[in-house]
C-alpha positions in Angstrom: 0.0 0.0 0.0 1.9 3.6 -0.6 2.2 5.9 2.0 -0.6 8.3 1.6 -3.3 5.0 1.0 -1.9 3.9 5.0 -4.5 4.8 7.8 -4.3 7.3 10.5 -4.1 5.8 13.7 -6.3 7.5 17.1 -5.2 6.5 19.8 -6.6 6.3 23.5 -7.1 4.6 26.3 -11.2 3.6 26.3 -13.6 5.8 24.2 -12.8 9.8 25.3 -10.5 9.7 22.0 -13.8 9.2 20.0 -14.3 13.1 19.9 -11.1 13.5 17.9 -11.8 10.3 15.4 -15.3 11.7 15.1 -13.1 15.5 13.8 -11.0 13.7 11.9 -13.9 11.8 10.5 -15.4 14.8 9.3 -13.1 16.6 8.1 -10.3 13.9 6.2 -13.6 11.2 5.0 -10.9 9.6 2.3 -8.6 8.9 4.8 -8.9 5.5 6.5 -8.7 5.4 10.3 -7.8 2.8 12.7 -9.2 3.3 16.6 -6.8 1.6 19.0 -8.7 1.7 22.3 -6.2 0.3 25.3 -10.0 -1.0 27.0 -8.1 -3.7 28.8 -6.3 -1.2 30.9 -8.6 2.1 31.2 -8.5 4.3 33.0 -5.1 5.9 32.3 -6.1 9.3 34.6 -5.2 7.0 37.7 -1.9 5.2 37.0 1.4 6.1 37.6 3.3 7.9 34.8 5.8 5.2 34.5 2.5 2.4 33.8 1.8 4.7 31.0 4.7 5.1 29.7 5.1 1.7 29.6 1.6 0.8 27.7 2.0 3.9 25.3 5.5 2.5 24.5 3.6 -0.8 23.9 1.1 0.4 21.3 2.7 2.4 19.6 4.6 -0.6 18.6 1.9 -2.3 17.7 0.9 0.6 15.8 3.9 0.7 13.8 3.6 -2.7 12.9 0.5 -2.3 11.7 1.5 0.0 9.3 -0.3 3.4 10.2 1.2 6.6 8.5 -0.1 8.5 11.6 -0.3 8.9 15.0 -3.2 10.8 16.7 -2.2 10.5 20.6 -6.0 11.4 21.3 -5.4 10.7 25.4 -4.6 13.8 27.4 -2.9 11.9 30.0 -0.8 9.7 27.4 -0.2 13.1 26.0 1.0 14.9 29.2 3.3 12.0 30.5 4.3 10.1 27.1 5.0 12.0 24.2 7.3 14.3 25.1 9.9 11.9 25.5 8.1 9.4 23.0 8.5 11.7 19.7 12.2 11.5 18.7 12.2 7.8 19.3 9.5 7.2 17.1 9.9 7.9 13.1 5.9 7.8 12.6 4.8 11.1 13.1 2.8 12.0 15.9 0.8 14.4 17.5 -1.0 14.7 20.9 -3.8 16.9 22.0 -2.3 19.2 24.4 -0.3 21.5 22.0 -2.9 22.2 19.0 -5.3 22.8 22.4 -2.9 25.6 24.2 -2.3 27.2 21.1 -6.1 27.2 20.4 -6.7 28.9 24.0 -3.6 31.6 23.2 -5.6 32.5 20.3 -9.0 32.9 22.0 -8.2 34.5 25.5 -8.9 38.0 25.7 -7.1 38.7 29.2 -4.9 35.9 29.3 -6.9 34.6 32.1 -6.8 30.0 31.3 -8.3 27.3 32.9 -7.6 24.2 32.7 -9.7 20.7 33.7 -8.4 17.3 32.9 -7.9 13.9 34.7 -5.8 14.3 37.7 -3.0 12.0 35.9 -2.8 15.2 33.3 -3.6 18.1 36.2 -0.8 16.6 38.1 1.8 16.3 35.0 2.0 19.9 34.5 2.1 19.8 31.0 -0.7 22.2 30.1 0.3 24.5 32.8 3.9 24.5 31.0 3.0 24.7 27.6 0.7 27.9 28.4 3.6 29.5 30.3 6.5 28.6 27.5 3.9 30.3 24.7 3.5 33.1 26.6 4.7 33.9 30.1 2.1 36.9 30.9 -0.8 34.3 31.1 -1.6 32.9 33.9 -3.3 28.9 33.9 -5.8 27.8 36.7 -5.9 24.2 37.2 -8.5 21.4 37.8 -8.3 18.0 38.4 -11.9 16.6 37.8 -11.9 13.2 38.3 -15.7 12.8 39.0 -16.6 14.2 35.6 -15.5 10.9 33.1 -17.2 8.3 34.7 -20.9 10.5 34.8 -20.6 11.0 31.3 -19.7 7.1 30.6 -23.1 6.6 33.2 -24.7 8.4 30.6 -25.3 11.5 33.1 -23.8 14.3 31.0 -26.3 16.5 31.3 -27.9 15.6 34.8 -28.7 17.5 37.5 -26.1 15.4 39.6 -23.4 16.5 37.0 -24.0 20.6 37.0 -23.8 20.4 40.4 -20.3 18.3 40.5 -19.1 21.3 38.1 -20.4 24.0 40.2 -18.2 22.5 42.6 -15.4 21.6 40.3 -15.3 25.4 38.5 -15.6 27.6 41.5 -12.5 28.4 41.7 -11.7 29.1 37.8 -14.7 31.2 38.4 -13.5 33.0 40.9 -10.1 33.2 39.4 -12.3 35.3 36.5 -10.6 33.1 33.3 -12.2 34.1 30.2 -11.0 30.5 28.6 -11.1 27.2 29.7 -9.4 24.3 28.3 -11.5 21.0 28.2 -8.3 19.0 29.0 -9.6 15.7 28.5 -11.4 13.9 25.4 -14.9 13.1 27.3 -15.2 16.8 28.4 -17.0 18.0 24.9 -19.6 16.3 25.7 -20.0 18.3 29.0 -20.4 21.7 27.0 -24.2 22.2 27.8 -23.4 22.3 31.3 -19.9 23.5 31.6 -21.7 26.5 29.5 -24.4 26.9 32.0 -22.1 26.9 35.2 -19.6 29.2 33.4 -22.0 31.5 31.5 -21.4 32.4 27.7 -18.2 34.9 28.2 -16.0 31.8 28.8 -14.9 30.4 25.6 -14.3 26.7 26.3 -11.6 25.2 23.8 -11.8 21.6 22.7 -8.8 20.4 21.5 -10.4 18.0 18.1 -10.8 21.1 15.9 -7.3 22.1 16.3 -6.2 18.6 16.2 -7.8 18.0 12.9 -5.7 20.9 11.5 -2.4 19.6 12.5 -3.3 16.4 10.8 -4.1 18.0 7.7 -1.1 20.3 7.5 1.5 17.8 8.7 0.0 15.3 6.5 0.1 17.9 3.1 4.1 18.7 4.5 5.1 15.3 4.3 2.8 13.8 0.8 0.8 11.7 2.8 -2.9 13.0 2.9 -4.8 11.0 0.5 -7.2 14.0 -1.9 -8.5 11.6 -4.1 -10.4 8.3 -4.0 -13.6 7.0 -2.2 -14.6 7.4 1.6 -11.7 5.4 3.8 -12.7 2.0 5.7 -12.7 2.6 9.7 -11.4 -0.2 12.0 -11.4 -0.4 16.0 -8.8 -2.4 17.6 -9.5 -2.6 21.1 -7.6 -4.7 24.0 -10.9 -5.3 25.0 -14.2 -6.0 23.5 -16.5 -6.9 26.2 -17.7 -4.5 29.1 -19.3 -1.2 27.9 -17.0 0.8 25.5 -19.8 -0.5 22.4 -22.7 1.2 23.9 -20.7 4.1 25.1 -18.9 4.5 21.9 -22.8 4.9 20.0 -23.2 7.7 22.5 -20.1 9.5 21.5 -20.7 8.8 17.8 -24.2 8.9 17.2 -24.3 5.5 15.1 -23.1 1.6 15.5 -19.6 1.1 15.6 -18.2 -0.8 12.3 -15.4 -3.5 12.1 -14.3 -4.0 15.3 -11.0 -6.2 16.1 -9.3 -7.4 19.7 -5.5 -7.3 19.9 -3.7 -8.8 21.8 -0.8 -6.8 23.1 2.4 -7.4 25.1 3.2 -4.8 27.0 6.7 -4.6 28.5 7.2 -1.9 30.8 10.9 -1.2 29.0 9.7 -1.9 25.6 12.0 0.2 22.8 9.6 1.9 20.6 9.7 0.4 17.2 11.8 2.8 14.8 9.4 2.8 11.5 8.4 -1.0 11.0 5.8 -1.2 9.1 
């Protein structure tokens, strides 16, 4: 197969990374896409850095092996404590979410005022907090670890009354703070917008990071000759670690239709695995 007929890979650890497939989806429909959901071993918001390290490492390989031209690294967490030191190693191009996401927020803050809600795995790392300060060192970042908010919208409670009032709770002090932007630091949060809106009013822009990941696709794909302009819709595949439990009837949710092929791997994951340099 040449290089620009090879998929795009999203990757993530259950079914938050949806939101980005469903952008990419949208706005690439030649290109084919492969879904590798690490179901087997979600959530990654509570483990260690080092356990995710090690399982990113993992996939990745099997990724490369699979012979993906692309690598969306749709899990904030994976994002925040992987990549960075992930990206040299790896000849497939990559890209996270928290980069085209800061760089979104830069561009829509009007008093340089940003919040920031993720997993506490991605809170904890620092890495958005970092990013915004590098970019530009006026701004200041107000940071929330909301741990409660992924499993109510995987319950199906997004827009509960049990919810607003866990992000009343959760936002008060990004409220009171008085940011004008808030980051939606982890891939389930977009679905949250109706009451994130409410709680925060309409003055707060909140900034999910799909959009702008969609457009680092397409312009790193057009730099290197890879993004496929011609031909019929691409096929979708999801490989998940694990098939049972209840990422199908979550995944409708985030999609709005049935899921298509769907495939288990199998995956060894070695803590000190070497990241595989282009195989494919």
């Amino acid at each position: 197969m040449s290089g620009a007929g090879r998929p795009i890979a999203v990757f993530d650890s259950g079914v938050g990374g949806l939101t980005v497939f469903r952008a990419i989806r949208r706005g690439l429909p030649r290109e084919s896409l492969v879904y590798f959901g690490d179901t087997a071993n979600l959530p990654y918001g509570t483990k260690s850095p080092e356990t995710v390290r090690g399982l990113v490492r993992s996939h990745l390989n099997f990724l490369a092996r699979y012979g993906v031209k692309f690598v969306v690294v749709a899990c904030n967490t994976a994002s925040a404590v992987a990549l960075n030191g992930l990206t040299r190693a790896f000849r497939i191009p990559l890209v996270g979410v928290i980069d085209p996401g800061v760089q979104e927020a830069l561009a829509r803050t009007r008093n340089g005022r940003i919040g920031v809600v993720g997993t506490r795995a991605t809170i904890a790392s620092g890495a958005y907090q970092r990013r915004l300060a590098a970019a530009s060192p006026g701004t200041v970042a107000v940071a929330r670890a909301c741990p409660l908010f992924v499993p109510l919208i995987e319950e199906g409670w997004a827009n509960s009354p049990v919810t607003r009032r866990v992000a009343e709770e959760y936002l008060a002090p990004l409220k009171a703070a008085k940011i004008d932007t808030l980051i939606l630091g982890c891939t389930h949060y977009p679905l949250l917008r109706p009451v994130l809106r409410a709680v925060l009013g309409p003055r707060v822009t909140l900034v999910d990071s799909s959009d702008a990941v969609l457009r680092a696709v397409r312009g790193e794909l057009a730099a290197r000759g890879l993004l496929r302009a011609r031909g019929k819709r691409g096929r979708v595949t999801f490989c998940l670690t694990d098939t049972g439990g209840m990422f199908p009837r979550v995944a409708r949710r985030f999609l709005g239709a049935t899921l298509g092929r769907v495939v288990k791997v199998d995956v060894e994951v070695r803590a000190a695995s070497v990241v595989a340099r282009g195989r494919s």
